[in-house]
ROSE-4610 file (N, C-alpha, C; in Angstrom, 1 decimal, always signed):
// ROSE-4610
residu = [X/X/X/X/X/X/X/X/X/X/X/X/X/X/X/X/X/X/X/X/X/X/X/X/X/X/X/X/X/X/X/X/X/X/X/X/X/X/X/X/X/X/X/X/X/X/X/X/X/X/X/X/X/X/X/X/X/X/X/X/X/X/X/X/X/X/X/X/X/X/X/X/X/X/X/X/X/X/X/X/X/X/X/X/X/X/X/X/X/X/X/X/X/X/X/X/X/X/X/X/X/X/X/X/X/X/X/X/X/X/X/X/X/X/X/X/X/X/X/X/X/X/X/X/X/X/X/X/X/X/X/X/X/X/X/X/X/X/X/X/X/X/X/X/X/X/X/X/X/X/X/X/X/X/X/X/X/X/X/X/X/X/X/X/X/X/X/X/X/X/X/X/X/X/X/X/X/X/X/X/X/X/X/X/X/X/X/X/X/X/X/X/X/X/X/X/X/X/X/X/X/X/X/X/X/X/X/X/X/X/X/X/X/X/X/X/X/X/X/X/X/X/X/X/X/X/X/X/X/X/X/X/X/X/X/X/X/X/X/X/X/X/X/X/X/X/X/X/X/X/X/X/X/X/X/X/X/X/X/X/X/X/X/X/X/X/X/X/X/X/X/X/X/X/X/X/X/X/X/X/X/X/X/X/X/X/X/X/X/X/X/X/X/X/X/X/X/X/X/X/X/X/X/X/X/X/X/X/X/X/X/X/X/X/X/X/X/X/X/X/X/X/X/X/X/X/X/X/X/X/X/X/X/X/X/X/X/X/X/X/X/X/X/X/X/X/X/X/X/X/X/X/X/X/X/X/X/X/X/X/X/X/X/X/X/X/X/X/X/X/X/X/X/X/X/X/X/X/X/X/X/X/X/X/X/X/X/X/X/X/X/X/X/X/X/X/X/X/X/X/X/X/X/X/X/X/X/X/X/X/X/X/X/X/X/X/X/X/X/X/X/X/X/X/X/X/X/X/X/X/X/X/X/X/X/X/X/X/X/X/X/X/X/X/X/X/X/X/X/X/X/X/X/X/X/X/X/X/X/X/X/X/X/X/X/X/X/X/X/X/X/X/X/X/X/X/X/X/X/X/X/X/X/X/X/X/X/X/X/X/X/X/X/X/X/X/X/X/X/X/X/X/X/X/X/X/X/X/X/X/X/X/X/X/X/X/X/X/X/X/X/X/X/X/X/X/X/X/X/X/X/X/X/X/X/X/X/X/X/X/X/X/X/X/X/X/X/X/X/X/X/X/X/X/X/X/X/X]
num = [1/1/1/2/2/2/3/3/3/4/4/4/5/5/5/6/6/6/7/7/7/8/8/8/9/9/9/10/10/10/11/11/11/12/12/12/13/13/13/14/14/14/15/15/15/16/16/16/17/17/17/18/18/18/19/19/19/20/20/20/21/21/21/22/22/22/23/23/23/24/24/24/25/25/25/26/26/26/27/27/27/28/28/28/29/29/29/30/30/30/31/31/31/32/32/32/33/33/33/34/34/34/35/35/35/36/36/36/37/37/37/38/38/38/39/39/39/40/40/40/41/41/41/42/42/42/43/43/43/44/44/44/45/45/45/46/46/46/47/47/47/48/48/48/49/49/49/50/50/50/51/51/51/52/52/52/53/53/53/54/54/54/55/55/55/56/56/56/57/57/57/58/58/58/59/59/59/60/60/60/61/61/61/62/62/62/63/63/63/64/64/64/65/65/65/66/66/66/67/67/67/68/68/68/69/69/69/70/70/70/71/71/71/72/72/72/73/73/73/74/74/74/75/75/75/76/76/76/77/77/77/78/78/78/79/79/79/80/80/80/81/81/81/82/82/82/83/83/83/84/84/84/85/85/85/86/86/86/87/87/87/88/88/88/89/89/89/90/90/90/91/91/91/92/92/92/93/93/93/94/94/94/95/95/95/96/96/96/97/97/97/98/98/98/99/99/99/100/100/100/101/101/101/102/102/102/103/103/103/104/104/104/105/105/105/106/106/106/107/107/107/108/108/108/109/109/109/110/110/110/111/111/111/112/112/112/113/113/113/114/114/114/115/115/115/116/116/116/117/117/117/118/118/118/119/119/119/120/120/120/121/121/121/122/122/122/123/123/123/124/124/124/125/125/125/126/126/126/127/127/127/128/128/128/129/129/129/130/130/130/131/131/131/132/132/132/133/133/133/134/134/134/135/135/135/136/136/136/137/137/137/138/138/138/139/139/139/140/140/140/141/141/141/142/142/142/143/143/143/144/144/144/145/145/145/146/146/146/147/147/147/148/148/148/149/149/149/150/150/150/151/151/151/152/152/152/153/153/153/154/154/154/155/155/155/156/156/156/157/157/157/158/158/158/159/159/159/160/160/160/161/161/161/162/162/162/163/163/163/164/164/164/165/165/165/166/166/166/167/167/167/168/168/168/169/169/169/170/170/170/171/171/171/172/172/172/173/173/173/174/174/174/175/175/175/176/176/176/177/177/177/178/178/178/179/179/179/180/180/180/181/181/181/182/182/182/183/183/183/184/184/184/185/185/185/186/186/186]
x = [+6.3/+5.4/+6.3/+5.9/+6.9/+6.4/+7.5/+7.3/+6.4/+5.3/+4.2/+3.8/+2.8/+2.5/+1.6/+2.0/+0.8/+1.3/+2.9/+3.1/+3.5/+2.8/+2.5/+4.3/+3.9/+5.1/+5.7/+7.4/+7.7/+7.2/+5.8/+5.0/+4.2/+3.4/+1.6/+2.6/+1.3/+1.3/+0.1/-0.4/-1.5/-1.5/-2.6/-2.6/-3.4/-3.5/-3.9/-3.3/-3.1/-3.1/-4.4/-3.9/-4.9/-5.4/-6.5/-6.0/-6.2/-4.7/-5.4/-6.2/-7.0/-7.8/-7.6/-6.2/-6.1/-5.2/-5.0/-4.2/-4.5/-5.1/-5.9/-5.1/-3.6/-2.5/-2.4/-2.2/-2.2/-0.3/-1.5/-0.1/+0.2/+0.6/+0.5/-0.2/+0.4/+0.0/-0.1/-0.4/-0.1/+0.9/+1.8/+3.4/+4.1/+4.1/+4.4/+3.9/+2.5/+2.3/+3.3/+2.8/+3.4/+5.0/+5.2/+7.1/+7.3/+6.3/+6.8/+6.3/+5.2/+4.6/+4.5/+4.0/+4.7/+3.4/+2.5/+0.9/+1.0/+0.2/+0.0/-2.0/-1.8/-3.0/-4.1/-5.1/-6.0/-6.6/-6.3/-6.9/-8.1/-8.8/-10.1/-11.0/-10.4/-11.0/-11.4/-9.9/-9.9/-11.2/-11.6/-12.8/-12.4/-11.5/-11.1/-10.0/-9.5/-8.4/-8.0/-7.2/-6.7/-5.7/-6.8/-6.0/-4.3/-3.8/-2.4/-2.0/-3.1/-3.3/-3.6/-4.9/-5.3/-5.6/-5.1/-5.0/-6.7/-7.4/-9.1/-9.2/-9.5/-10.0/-11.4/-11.8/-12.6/-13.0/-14.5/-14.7/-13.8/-13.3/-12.4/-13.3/-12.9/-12.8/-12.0/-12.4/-11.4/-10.8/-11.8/-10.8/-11.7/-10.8/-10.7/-12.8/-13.4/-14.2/-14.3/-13.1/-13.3/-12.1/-10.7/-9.7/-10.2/-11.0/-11.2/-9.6/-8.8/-7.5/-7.4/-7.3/-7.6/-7.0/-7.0/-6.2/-5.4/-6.1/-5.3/-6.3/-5.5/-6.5/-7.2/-6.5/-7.3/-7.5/-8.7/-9.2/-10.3/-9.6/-10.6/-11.5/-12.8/-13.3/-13.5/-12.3/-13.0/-11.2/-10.4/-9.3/-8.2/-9.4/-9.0/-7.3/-7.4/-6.0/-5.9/-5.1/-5.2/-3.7/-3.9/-2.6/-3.0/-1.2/-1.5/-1.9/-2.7/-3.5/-2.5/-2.1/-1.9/-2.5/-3.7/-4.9/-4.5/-4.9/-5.2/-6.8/-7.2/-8.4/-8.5/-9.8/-9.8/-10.3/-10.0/-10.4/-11.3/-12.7/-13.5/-13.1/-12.5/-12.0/-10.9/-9.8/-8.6/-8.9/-9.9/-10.3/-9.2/-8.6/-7.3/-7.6/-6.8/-6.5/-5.3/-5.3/-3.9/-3.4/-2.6/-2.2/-2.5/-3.1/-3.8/-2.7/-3.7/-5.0/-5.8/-6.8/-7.8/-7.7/-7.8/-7.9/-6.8/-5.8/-4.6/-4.4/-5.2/-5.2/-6.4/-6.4/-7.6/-7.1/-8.4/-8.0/-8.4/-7.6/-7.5/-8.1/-9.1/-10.1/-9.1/-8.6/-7.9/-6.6/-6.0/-4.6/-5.3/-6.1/-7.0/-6.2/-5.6/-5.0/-5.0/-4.8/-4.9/-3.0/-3.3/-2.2/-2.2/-0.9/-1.3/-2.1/-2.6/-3.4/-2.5/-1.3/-0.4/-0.3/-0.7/-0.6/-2.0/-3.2/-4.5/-4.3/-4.2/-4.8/-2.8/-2.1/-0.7/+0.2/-0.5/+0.1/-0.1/+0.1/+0.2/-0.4/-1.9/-2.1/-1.8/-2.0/-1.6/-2.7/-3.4/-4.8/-4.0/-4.8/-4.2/-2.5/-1.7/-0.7/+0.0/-0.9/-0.9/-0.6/-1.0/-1.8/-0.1/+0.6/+1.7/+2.7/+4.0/+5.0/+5.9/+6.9/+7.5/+8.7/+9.3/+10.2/+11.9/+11.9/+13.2/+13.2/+12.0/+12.2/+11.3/+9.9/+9.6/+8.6/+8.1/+7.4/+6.2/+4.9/+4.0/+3.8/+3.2/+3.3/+1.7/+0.6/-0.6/-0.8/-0.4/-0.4/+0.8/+1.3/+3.2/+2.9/+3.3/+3.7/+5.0/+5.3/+6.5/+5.8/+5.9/+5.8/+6.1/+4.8/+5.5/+6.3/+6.8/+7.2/+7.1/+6.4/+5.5/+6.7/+6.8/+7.8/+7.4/+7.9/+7.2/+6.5/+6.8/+6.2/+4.9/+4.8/+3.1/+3.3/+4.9/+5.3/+5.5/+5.2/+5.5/+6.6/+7.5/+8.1/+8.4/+8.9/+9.0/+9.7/+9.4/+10.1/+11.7/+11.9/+13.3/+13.9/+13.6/+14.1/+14.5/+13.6/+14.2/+15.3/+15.3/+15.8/+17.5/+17.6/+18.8/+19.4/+18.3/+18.7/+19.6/+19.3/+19.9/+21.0/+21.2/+22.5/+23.5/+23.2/+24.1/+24.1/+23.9/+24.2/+23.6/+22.2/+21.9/+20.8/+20.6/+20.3/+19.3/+18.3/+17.8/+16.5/+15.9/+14.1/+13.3/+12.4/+11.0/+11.1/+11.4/+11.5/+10.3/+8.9/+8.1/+7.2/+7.6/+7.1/+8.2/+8.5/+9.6/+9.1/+7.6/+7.1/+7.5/+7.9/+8.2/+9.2/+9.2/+10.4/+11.2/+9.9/+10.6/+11.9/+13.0/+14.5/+14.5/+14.8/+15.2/+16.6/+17.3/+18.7/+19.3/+20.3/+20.4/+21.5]
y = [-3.5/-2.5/-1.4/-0.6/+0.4/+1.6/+2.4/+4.0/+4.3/+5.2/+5.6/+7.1/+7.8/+9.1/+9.7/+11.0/+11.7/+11.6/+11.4/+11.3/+9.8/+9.3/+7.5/+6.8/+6.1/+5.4/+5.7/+4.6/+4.8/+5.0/+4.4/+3.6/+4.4/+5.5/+6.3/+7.4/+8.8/+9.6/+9.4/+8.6/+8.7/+9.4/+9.4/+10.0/+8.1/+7.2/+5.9/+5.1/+4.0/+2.5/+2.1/+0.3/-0.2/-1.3/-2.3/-3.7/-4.9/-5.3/-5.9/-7.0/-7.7/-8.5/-10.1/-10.2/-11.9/-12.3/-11.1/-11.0/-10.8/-9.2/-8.6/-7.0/-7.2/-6.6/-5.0/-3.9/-2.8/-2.4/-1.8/-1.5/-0.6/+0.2/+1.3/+1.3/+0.3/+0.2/-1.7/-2.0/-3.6/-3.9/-2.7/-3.0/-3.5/-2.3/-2.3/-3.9/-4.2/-5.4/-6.7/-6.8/-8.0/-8.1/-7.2/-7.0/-7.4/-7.8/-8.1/-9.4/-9.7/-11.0/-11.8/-13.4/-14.6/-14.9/-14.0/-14.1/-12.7/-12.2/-10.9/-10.8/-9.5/-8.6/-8.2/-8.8/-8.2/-7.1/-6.0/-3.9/-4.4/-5.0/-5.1/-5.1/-6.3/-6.6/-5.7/-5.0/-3.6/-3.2/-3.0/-3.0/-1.7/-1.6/-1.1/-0.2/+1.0/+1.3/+2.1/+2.5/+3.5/+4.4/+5.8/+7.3/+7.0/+7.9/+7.8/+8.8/+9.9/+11.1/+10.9/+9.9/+10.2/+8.5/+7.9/+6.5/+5.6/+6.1/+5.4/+4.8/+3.2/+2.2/+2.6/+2.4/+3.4/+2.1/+2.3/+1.9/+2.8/+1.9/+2.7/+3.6/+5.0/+6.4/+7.3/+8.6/+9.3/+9.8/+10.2/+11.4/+10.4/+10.7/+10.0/+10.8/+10.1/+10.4/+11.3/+10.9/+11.7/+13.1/+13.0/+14.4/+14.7/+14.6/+15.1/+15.0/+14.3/+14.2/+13.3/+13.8/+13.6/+12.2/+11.2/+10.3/+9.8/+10.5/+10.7/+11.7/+12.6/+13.6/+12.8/+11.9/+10.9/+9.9/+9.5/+8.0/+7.2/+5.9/+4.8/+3.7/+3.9/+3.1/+1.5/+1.5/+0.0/-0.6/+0.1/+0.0/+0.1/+0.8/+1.5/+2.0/+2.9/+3.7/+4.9/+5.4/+6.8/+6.8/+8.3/+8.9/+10.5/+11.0/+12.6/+12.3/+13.5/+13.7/+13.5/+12.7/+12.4/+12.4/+12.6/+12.7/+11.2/+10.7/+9.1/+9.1/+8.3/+7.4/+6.2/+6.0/+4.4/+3.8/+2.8/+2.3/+0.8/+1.5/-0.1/-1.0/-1.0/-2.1/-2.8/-1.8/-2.2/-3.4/-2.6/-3.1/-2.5/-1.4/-0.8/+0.7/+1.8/+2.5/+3.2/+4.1/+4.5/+5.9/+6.4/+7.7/+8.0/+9.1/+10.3/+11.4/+12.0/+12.4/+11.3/+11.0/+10.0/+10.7/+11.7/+12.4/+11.8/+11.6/+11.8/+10.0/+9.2/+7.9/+7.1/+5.9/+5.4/+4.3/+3.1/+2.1/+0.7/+0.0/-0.8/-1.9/-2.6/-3.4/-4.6/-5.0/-6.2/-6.5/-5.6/-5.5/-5.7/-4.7/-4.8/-4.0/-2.9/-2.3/-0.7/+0.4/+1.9/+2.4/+2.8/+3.3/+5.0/+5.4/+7.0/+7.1/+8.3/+8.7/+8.5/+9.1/+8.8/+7.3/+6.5/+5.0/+4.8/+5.3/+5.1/+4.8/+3.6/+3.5/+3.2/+3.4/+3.3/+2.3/+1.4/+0.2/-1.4/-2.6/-3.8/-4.4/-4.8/-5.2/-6.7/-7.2/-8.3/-8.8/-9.7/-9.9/-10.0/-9.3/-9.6/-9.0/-8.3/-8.1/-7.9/-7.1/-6.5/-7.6/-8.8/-10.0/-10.7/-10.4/-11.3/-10.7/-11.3/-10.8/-10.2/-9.2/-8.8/-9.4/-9.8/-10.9/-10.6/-9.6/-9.3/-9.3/-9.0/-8.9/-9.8/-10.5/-11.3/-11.1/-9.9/-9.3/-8.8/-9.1/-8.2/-6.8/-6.9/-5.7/-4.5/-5.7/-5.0/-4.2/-4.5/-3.8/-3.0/-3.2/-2.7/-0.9/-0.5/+1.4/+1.7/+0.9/+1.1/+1.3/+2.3/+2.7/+1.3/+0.4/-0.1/+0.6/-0.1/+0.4/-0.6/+0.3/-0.5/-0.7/-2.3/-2.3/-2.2/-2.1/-2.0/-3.2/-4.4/-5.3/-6.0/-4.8/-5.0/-5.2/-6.1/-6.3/-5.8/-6.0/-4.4/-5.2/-4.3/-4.3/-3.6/-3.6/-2.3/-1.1/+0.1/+1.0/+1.0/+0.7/+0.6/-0.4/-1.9/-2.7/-2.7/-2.0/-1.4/-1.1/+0.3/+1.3/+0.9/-0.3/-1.5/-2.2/-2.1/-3.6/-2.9/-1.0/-0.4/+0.3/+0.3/+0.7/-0.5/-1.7/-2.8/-3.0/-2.1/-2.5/-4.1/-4.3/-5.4/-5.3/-6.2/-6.2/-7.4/-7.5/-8.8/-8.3/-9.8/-9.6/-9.9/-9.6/-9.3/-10.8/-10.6/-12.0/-12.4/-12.4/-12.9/-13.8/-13.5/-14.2/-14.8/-15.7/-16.5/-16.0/-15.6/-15.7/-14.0/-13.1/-11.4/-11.6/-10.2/-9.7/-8.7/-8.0/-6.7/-7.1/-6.0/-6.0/-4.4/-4.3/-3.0/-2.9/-2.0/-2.1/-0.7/-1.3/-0.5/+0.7]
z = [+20.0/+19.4/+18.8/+17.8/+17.3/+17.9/+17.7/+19.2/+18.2/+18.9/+18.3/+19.4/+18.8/+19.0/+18.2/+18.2/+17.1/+16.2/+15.8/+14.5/+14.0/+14.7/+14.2/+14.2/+12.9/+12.9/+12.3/+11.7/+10.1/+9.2/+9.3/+7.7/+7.6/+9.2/+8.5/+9.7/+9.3/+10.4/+11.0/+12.0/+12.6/+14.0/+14.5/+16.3/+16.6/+16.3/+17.0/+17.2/+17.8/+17.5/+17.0/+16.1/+15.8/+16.6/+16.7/+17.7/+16.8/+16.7/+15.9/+16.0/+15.1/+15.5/+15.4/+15.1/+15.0/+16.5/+17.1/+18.4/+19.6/+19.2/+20.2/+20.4/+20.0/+20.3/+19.6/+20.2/+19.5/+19.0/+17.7/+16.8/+15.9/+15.5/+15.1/+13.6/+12.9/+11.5/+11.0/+10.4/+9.9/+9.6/+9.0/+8.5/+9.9/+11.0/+12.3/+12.8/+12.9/+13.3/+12.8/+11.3/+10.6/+10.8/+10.9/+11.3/+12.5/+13.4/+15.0/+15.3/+14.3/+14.7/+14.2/+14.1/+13.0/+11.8/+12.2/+11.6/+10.8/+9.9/+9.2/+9.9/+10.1/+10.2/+9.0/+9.1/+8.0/+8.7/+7.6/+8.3/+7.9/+6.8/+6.6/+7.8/+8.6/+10.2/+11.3/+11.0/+12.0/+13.0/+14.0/+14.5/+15.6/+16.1/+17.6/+17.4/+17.8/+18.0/+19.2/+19.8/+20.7/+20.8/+21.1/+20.6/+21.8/+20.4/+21.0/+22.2/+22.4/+22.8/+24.4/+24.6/+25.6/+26.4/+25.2/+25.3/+25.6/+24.9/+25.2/+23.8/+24.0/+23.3/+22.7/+21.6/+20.8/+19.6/+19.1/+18.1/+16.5/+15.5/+14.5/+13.8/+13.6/+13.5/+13.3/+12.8/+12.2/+13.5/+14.9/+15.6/+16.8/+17.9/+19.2/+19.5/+20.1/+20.9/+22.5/+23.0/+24.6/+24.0/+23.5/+23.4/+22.0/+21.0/+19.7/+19.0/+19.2/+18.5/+17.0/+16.3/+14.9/+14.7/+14.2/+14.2/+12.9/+11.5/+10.5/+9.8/+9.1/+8.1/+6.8/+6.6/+5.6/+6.5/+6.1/+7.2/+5.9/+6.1/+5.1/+5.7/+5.6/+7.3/+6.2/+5.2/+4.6/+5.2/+4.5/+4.9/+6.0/+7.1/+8.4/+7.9/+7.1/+7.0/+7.7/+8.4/+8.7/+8.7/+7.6/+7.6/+7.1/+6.5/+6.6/+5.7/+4.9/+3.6/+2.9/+1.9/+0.7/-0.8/-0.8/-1.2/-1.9/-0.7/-0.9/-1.4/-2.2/-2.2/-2.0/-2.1/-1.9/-3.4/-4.2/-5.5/-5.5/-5.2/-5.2/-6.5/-6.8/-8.1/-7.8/-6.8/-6.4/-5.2/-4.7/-3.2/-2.1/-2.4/-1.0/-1.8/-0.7/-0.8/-1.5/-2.4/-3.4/-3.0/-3.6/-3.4/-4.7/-4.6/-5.8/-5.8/-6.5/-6.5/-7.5/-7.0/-7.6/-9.2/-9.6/-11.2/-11.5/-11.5/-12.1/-12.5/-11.8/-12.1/-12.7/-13.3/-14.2/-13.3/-13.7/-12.9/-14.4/-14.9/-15.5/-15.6/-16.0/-15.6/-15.9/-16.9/-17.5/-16.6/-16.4/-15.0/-14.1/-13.8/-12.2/-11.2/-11.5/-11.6/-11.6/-10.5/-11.4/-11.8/-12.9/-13.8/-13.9/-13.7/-13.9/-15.4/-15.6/-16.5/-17.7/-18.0/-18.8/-19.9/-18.6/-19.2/-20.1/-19.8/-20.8/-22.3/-22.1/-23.6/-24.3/-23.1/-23.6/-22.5/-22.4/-21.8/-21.9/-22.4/-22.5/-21.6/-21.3/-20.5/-20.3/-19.2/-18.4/-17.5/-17.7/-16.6/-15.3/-14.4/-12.9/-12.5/-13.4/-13.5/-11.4/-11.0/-9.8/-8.4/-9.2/-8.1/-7.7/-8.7/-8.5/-8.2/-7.5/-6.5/-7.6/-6.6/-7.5/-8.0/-9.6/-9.5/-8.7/-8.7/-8.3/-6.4/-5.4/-4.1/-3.8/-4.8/-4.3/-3.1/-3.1/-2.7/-3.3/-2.5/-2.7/-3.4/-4.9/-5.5/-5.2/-5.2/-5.0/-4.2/-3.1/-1.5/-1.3/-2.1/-1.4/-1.6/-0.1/-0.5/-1.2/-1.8/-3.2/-4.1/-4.8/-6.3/-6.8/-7.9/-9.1/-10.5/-11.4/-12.6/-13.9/-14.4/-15.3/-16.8/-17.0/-18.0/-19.5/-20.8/-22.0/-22.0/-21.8/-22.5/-21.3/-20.2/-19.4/-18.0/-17.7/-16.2/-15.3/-13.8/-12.9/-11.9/-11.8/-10.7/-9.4/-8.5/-7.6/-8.0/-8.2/-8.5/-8.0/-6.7/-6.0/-6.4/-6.8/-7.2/-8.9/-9.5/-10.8/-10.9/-10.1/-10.1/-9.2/-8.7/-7.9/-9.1/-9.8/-11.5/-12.0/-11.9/-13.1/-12.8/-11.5/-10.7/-10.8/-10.8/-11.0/-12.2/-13.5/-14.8/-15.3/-14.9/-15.6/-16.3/-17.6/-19.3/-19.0/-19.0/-19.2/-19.7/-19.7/-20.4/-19.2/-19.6/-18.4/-17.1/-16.3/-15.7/-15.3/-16.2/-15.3/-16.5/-17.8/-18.7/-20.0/-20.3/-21.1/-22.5/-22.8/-24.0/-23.9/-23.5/-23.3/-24.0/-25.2/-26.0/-26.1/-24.7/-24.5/-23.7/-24.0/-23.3/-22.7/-21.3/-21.1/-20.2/-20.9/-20.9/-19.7/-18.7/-17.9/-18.6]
């Protein structure tokens, strides 16, 4: 299990554990879970958790029931998130939680997708663009707390794995469509 406290883990600042539900097992976050165990955690499920404070098993909620210990200043009772205020929302279209401020983003019906405001009306859409891994780590882009980066020709990558392409001086075309013209050059 990862050290945990009022200031949670690596991944959230929470005051809980979660339990999870395909285990039984408390864990600070899903990241924290899935990193320890051979199964991944659905938060959707989330049902239970236990304050870090006074240690009492608790239906999920923002602040413990018996010490009133806050268990994140943002809490998503769809996404059971709790963390420090970020001014996270939640985006019924996304189906998860984002970091906002909710103003500053649109959410893209055709990507399925929220784009900063900036991109409206100034981006290539890609149906489902979000749904697919990222080509460079091969990882999960919809869910991932990595910044994507949205390329000219509509493709997202991880911000950090971009930003690795372009430290190693590499030139190529969009790797995730053959039929893509866009080129972006480190």
């Amino acid at each position: 299990m990862a050290a945990t406290g009022p200031e949670g883990c690596e991944h959230y600042r929470r005051g809980c554990l979660l339990k999870a539900p395909c285990c039984s097992r408390f864990y600070t976050c899903r990241l924290c879970h899935d990193g320890s165990e051979d199964h991944i955690m659905d938060r959707f499920q989330v049902r239970e958790v236990r304050c870090a404070k006074c240690g009492k098993d608790q239906q999920a909620q923002q602040s413990c029931e018996d010490c009133q210990n806050v268990f994140g200043e943002y809490y998503c009772s769809i996404c059971h998130l709790f963390d420090a205020d970020k001014k996270q929302y939640h985006c019924e279209k996304c189906g998860i939680c984002r970091i906002g401020p909710k103003e500053e983003f649109f959410h893209c019906s055709k990507c399925n997708l929220c784009f900063a405001m900036a991109l409206q009306g100034n981006h290539k859409c890609i149906e489902n663009v979000s749904r697919q891994d990222c080509p460079i780590c091969l990882e999960d882009i919809h869910t991932s707390r990595v910044a994507a980066h949205v390329l000219p020709c509509g493709h997202l990558l991880h911000r950090t794995c971009f930003e690795d392409m372009l430290k190693e001086s590499f030139a190529t075309t969009a790797p995730l469509d053959p039929q893509c013209n866009s080129i972006f050059w480190a």
